[in-house]
Every structure is written in structure tokens, then in C-alpha cells.
BAVEX-958351 format. One record per residue (C-alpha): x, y, z. Coordinates in pm, whole numbers, padded with zeros to 5 digits, always signed. Layout:
! BAVEX-958351
XYZ...
END
This chain:
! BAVEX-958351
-00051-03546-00771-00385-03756-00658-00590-03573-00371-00668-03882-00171-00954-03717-00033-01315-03535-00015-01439-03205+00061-01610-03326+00406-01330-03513+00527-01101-03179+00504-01277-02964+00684-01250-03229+00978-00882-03116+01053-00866-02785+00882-00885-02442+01145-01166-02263+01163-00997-01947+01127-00705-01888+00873-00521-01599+00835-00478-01382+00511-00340-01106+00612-00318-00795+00826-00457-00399+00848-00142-00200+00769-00322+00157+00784-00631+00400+00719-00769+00445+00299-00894+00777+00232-01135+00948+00486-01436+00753+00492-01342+00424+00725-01183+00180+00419-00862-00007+00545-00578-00110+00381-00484-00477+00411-00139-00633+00296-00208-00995+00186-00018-01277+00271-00034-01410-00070-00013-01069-00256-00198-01265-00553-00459-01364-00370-00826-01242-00546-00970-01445-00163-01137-01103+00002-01351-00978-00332-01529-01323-00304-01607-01335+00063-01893-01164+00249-01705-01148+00627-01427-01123+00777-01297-01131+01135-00995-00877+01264-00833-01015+01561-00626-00719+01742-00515-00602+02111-00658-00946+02237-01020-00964+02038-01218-01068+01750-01456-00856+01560-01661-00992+01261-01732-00762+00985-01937-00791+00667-01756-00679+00369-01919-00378+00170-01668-00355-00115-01280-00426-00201-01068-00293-00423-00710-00331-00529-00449-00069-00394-00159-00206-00548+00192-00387-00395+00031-00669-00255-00267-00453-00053-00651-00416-00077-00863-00168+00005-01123-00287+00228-01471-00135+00326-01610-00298+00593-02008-00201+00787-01964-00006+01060-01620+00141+00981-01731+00527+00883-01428+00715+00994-01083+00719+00891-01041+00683+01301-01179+00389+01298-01013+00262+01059-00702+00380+01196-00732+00204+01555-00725-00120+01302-00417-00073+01207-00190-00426+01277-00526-00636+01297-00485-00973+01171-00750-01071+00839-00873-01401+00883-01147-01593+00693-01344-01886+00811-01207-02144+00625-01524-02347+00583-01575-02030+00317-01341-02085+00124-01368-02173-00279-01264-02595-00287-00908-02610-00429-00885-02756-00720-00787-03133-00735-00420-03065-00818-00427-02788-00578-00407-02711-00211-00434-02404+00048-00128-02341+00247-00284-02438+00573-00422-02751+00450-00037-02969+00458+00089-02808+00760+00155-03089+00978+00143-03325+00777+00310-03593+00815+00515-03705+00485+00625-04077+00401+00824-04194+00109+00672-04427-00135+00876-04672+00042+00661-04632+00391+00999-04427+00542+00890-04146+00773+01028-03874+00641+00916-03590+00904+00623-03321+00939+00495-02977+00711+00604-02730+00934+00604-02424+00654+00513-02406+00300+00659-02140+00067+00645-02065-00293+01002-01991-00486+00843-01851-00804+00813-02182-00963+00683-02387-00786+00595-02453-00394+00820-02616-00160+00714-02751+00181+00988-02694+00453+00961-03108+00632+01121-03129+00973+01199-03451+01197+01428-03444+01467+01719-03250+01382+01662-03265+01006+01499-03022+00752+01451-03080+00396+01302-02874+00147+01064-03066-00088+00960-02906-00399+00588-02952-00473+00606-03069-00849+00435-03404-00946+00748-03629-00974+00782-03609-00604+00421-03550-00445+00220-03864-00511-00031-03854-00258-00194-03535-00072-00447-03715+00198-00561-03420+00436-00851-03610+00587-00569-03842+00727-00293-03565+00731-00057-03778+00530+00161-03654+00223+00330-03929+00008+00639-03862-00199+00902-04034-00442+01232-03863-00313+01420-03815-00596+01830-03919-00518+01980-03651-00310+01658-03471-00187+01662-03691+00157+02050-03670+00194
END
């Protein structure tokens, strides 16, 4: 796969805001939360300094004082100004999102989730093939779910199909291999 573009052209259409997870409950008695990831491999919250919980209608910012793994998928998550397991408590359901602008550059064969939805995808041939409307992984590899009109296809991410990833322009370029348009 070629990345057809740079760093400052990305952050152009990218949100500012991405979601990584959400509070599922209290840790201990001193204010930590528990937060299930959306990528329960994700290492994303022991590099960052902030965070921002949306919940009942608002957005808080907090700076991260620690993290810590607490197994299946969740993290436990110290944040300033959470002291009591109360506190910590009313978080519970609060949606984790980073400011994407924070986030480590993927690596030139690699992409964040957020970064191909809505793309649009073409075939090498210049045929529209539809839009990135969800992206999931199936243990080996990702696929991107592409809608247009009434069809779906699934589109593995592996480099004999993906031959051009250009976010800056939100176009995706593949080589359908026979059946996978059908």
C-alpha cells in the first residue's frame, strides 16, 4: 500500500475529537476509572497527557496522572481532580476521546480507523466503487465495510487490493480481485 499523502494534509479532514473508548465503572477507592477500549490492544492512553469525557450532554478535559492495565480489554485511569471513588463513579458510561492532532503518525503502511471513513474508494480502473462507512478487523487482517446505493462489499485491507490510501483527498484506490465486486 502507498500513503499518497503527508502529515499536514491529514489533519485537514481528520475530527478533532476521536473516540477510544468509554468509563465502564469506579477502580479502587481513590477516584481511578476503569475504561474499556475500543481497540482492546490499544497502548493510545499511557502515551497521552489529556483526555476529554463527554457524558449527560458535556465535555470535561482531564490531564492524565497515571494508567495502568486492568485486564480484558480495560485500563485503569487516574485522572487530576478525580479523588473519590464517587467521582469516579458519576463517570461511569462517559465516552474517552483524544484529540486526534495527538496522536503518534501511523506508520506509512498503516492507518487509524477514523482516518478511511468516508472515503471514497475507486478501482484501479477509475470505477466508483462506493464510500468507508465502517472498518473492522477479522483477526487477520482489516476489512473496510464500502457502501453505494444498495450495495455493500467487504474489502479486505491486504496489499493486493489497497493500492492507494490518499486521506488528504479522501480517496482509497483498489485492484478488486474477481468476485470481490460481484
Amino acid at each position: 500500500m502507498r500513503n499518497g499523502s503527508n502529515a499536514a494534509q491529514q489533519h485537514r479532514s481528520i475530527p478533532q475529537l476521536i473516540r477510544v473508548g468509554y468509563v465502564c465503572g469506579a477502580h479502587g477507592v481513590r477516584g481511578a476509572v476503569r475504561v474499556h477500549l475500543d481497540n482492546p490492544e490499544s497502548t493510545l492512553l499511557q502515551r497521552i497527557p489529556r483526555l476529554t469525557l463527554t457524558h449527560q450532554g458535556r465535555s470535561d478535559e482531564y490531564q492524565v496522572a497515571g494508567t495502568q492495565s486492568a485486564g480484558r480489554g480495560t485500563v485503569k485511569v487516574v485522572l487530576s481532580g478525580i479523588t473519590r471513588a464517587e467521582q469516579a463513579a458519576a463517570l461511569r458510561g462517559a465516552t474517552v476521546m483524544l484529540e486526534a492532532a495527538a496522536l503518534p503518525p501511523a506508520s506509512p503502511q498503516e492507518f487509524y480507523y477514523f482516518e478511511v471513513l468516508g472515503c471514497h474508494v475507486v478501482s484501479t480502473a477509475g470505477q466508483p466503487v462506493g464510500i468507508v462507512e465502517e472498518v473492522f478487523s477479522n483477526g487477520a487482517n482489516d476489512i473496510w465495510v464500502v457502501r453505494a446505493d444498495c450495495a455493500e462489499y467487504l474489502v479486505p485491507v491486504i496489499e493486493d487490493i489497497v493500492q492507494e490510501m490518499d486521506f488528504a483527498a479522501r480517496r482509497i484506490i483498489i485492484k478488486p480481485l474477481p468476485g470481490l465486486l460481484d
